[in-house]
Structure formats: structure tokens, C-alpha cells
N, C-alpha and C positions, 0 to 999 in steps of 0.2 A: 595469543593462544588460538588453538582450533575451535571452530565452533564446533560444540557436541551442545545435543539436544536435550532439552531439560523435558523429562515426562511427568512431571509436577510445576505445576504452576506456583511461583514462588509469589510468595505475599500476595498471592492474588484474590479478593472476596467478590466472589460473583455478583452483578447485578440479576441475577435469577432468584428465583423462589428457592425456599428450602429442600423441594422436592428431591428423590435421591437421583441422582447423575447417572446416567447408564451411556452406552455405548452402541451406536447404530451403524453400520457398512451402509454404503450410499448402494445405487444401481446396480454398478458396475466396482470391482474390488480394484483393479489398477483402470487408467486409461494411457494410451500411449500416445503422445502428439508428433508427428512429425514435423519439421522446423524447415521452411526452405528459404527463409529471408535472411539468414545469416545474423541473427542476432546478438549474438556474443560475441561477432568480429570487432576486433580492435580494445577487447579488456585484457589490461595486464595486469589486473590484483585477485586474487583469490575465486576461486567457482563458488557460483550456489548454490543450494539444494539439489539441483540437479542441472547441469551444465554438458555443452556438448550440440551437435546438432537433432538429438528426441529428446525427449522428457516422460518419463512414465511416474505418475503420478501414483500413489497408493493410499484410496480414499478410506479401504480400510480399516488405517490407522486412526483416524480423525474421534472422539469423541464428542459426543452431543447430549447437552443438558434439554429434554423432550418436555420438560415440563414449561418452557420457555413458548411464546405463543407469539413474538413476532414477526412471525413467517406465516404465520396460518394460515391468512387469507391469501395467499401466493398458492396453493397446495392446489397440485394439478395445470396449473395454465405453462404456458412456455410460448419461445418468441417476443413479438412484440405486445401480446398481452402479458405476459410473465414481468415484463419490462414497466409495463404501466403501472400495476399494479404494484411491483417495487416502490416505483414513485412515491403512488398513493401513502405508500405505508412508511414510505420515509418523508415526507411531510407532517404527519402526525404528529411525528417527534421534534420537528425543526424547533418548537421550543422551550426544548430542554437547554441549546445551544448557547453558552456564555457571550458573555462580554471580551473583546481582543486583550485585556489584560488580565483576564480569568485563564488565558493559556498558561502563563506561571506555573499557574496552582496545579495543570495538568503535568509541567515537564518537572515540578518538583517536589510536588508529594505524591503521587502515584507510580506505580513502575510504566510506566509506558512508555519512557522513555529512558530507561534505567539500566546499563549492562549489567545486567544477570546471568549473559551466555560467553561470553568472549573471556574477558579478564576478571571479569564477577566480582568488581571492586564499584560498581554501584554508582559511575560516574555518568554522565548524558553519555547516553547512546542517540550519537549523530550517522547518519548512513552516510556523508560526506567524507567525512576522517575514519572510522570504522575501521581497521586493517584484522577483517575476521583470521588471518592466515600467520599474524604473529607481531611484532609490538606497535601500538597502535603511534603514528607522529606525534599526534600530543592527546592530551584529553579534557574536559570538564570536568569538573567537582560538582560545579552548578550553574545551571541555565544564568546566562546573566549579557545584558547587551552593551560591551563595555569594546573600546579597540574596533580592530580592523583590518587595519594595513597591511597584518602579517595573515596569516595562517594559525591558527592555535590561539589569538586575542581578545577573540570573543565570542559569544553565540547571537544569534537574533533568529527570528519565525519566517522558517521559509514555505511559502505556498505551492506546495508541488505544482496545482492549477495556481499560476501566479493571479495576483487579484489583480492586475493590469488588463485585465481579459476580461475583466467582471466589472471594472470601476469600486473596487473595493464595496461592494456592496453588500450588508448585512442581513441573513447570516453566514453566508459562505468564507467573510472573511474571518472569521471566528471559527472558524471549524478545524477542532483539533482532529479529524478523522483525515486531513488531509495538509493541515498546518503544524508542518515540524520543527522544532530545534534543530537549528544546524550554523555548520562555522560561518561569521558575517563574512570574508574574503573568499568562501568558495562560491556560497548564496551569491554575493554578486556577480562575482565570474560567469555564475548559472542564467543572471539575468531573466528575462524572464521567458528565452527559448526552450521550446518542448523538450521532453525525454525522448530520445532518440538515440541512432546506431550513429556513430562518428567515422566516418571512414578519411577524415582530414583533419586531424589535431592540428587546436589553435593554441590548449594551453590542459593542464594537466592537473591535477590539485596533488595531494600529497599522499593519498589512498588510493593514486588511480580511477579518478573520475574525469572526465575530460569533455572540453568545450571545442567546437570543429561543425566542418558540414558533414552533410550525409550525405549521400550515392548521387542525390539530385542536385548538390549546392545548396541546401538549407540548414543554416546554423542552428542546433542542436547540440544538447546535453546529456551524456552517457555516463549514467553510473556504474559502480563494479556490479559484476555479476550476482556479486551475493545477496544485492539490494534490489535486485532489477524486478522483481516479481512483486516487492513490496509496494515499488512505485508504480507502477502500472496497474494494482489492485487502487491507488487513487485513485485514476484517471476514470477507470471500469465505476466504481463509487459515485466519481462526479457525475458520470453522465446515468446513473440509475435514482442520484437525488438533487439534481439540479436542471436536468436537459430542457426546461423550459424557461429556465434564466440566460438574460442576454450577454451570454459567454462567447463571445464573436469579434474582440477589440482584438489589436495589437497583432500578434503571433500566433492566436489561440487557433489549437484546431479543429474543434468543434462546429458541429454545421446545425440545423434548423433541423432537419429531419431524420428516422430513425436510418444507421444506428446513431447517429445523434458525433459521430467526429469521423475524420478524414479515414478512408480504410485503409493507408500506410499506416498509420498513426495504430489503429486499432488492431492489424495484424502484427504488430512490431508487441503490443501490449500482450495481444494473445500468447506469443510465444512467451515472453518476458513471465508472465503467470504460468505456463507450466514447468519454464525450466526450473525458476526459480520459486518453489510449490511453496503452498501457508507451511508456517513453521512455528513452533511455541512462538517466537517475539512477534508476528503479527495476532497471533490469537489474545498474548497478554495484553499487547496493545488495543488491539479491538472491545475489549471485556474494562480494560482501567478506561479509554474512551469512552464506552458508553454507560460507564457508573458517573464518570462526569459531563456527561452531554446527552445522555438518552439515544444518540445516534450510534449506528451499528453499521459495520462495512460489509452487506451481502456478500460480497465475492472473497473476503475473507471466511465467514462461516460458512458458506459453501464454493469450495474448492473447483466445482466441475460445472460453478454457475454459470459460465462464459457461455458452454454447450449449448445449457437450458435456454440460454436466449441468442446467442449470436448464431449458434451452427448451424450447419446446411441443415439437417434435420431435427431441428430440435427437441429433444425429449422433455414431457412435464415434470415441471418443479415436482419434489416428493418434501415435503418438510417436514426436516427431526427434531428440531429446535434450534437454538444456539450450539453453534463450537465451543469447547471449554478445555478444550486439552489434545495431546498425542499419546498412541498408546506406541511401546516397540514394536 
């Protein structure tokens, strides 16, 4: 089925105060990004949220639980203060962060990983197999790391920031804000090369994800568009709560100083987040993640957070609270 957007959070109980929820317009009611790296070249499965060479974002719509104070001290800085500061206040929380076999409990009793928009029959939402545009190649019942060989066998935890980059170091390798459920034979296919534009397919999964070089000969992994903004709200994540961890092994492309990874890498993301803008599934997922881990993905609850710290001119953070919803 087509993804249509859910304007209610389904099963969803806020990690926020009882306070009443209201609705706040950010800055700016749309923004428009112009796209000139081509980053949708070479997807052949379904668009996302917004696809094509612009992307106008409508922050508008975004609902904000105000009574939420994890942003507070963020309020007003921008840049590479705005970015510190981030830090700061994602440290705080770091331990809230489980144990590697406490992910379970995330991809099985919470919806965070749950289709509720596609087929809505409530099985692992993988962004690897995913076919938002009509029937999915196979699907999960339930997380479970069983098989391999084929496609459809099994599931197991893929580290968007693979921990091979990190030495598996705790707690990043436990972090379900960026450690997902997904098929064990695409995950490996995935290995553990960047997200990236494929302009030379090597091999292809079965949703249209695909493994290949990009424009310079660097082996890279491109998912479908409909996921692309998703992933790339990691990458933007890691380096706001971990940039001072030695994430610098293997492939990885993060670097020692701000903005903290390679700027192919990081304009490839930029786009990536506005075509493919936050949408209910990363807010539910952000909101069931941080009822189980305390950890919140900034650039998921604000949408136009890249500006406030990457852009040429970056304007001050304004903070509304938490994201909790879209309104039409």
C-alpha cells in the first residue's frame, strides 16, 4: 500500500509531562532547499516525503509538546555553540541507554519499529524490505535473528553508524536511536560502507536498496528514497551525541573537528533530510525511543535543525519542546 500519513499517533504514550500539547510554527512556515548533488540518482523504488531535485519542507505542520524541557538550555545559540550544547545535553542522558539485548524489548514491544503506515498489519518495520509503494517481498511477525542466506530469513541489529567505526564501544553500540532491525542478508550486503549516492550498482536488495560506488569509486550504500531522510537524521544524531568518540576506524566518515564528518558525506545528508522531511514514523519512533532510552534525536524534533547549526548563516535555536505529532 501507499504510505498515507497517520495524524495520530497510534499507541503512542508520551515520555512528556501531562501538560496539554499545543501546537507551535517554527521561524519560517515552509523552507525550500535547493538540491544540486543529485541525490536521488540511481533509486528505483518509491519517493519520499518529498522527492525530486527541491524539497520544501512545511514546518507548520510539526506539533510541539512545550511543556517538554529538553531543549531549553539549547534556546537561542546556533552554530557551533548550538552544536556543543546539543552535546552537552545529550550526554546527560547517555544513561538512560540499555544493554545490546535490551534492543528486543525496543523492536518488540513498542511501536518503533512497528508498521502502522504501509500495510498496518503491525509487523517489523525494516527500511531495508519496506516497499512503501505496494506489496512488501516478504515481511516479519517478529524481530528474531534466525537465517540468512536468503533475503526474508531473518532479522538481526543494524548500526546505521556501523560499530566497526567505533570498536563496538558502549554506549553507542546499544543505541536504539540509531540501531535498527533489519534483514540479516541486506545488513550484510550493507557491510559496513557509508550511506551514500550509488552511481555503479554492485548488487541490489529486493526493495531497491543497493550496494555500488559513487561518482569518486567509493563503495556505498543507497537506500530507497522514502528512507533516505531517516537515515541520514542518524548520521546528523551521531555527530550532535557522540562527536567526541573515537569514530575514525575502518570506513567511517567522520573527522576530529567541527562539522565533525567528511562534507560529501554531510551534504549528501543535508539533502537526504529535506527531501525526505520527519514524518509520523520517525516522530513515533523518536518518542517509543526515548521512553526506552532517555535519548531523543534533535534533528528529528526539529526538522530545520541542520540550518540552526550547519548553514551558511545560521539562525538561533528557538525551542518549543518536543515533536509529538503532524497536523494536515
Amino acid at each position: 500500500m501507499k504510505f498515507k500519513n497517520i495524524f495520530k499517533l497510534i499507541g503512542l504514550t508520551l515520555a512528556t509531562s501531562s501538560l496539554p500539547i499545543i501546537a507551535i510554527s517554527c521561524n519560517d512556515a515552509t523552507q525550500k532547499t535547493e538540491s544540486g548533488n543529485g541525490s536521488n540518482a540511481g533509486s528505483s523504488t518509491g519517493a519520499g516525503n518529498n522527492s525530486g531535485n527541491s524539497a520544501t519542507v512545511d514546518l507548520s505542520k510539526y506539533v510541539y509538546d512545550a511543556s517538554n524541557n529538553y531543549y531549553a538550555s539549547a534556546d537561542g545559540l546556533s552554530g557551533q555553540a548550538l552544536l556543543k550544547e546539543l552535546t552537552k545535553i545529550q550526554k546527560s542522558h547517555l544513561s538512560g541507554i540499555g544493554s545490546y539485548n535490551d534492543l528486543k524489548r525496543l523492536y518488540g514491544s513498542t511501536n518503533a519499529f512497528k508498521d502502522i503506515y504501509f500495510e498496518k498489519d503491525n509487523t517489523l518495520l525494516d527500511v531495508y524490505s519496506e516497499n512503501p509503494d505496494g506489496k512488501d517481498p516478504y515481511t516479519f511477525r517478529n524481530y528474531g535473528t534466525v537465517g540468512g542466506r536468503n533475503e526474508g530469513d531473518g532479522t538481526n541489529r543494524e548500526h546505521m553508524i556501523p560499530q566497526s567505526w567505533f570498536n563496538k564501544q558502549s554506549p553507542m553500540r546499544n543505541d536504539g536511536q540509531f540501531v535498527w532491525p533489519t534483514d540479516i542478508k541486506v545488513n550484510n550486503m550493507r557491510s559496513n560502507f557509508p550511506h551514500g549516492i550509488v552511481k555503479s550498482i554492485d548488487e541490489t536488495s529486493r526493495n531497491g536498496s543497493k550496494l555500488g560506488t559513487d561518482n569518486s569509486g567509493q563503495t556505498v550504500f543507497e537506500p530507497i528514497d522514502h528512507f533516505k531522510g531517516d537515515i541520514a537524521r542518524t548520521y546528523l544524531y551521531f555527530i550532535a551525541t557522540y562527536n567526541d568518540k573515537n569514530v575514525r576506524n575502518g570506513n567511517s566518515i567522520f573527522t576530529t573537528s567541527f562539522p565533525y564528518i567528511e562534507s560529501k558525506f554531510l551534504n549528501i545528508y543535508k539533502e537526504w533530510d529535506k527531501q525526505d522531511s520527519v514524518d509520523i514514523f520517525d516522530i513515533t519512533r523518536n518518542n517509543e525511543t526515548a521512553k526506552y532510552e532517555q535519548m531523543r534525536n534533535p534533528f528529528i524534533d526539529y526538522p530545520n535543525l541542520y540550518e540552526n547549526i550547519f548553514g551558511e548563516n545560521p539562525k538561533p535555536f528557538k525551542n518549543k519542546g518536543v515533536l509529538v505529532n503532524i497536523n494536515n
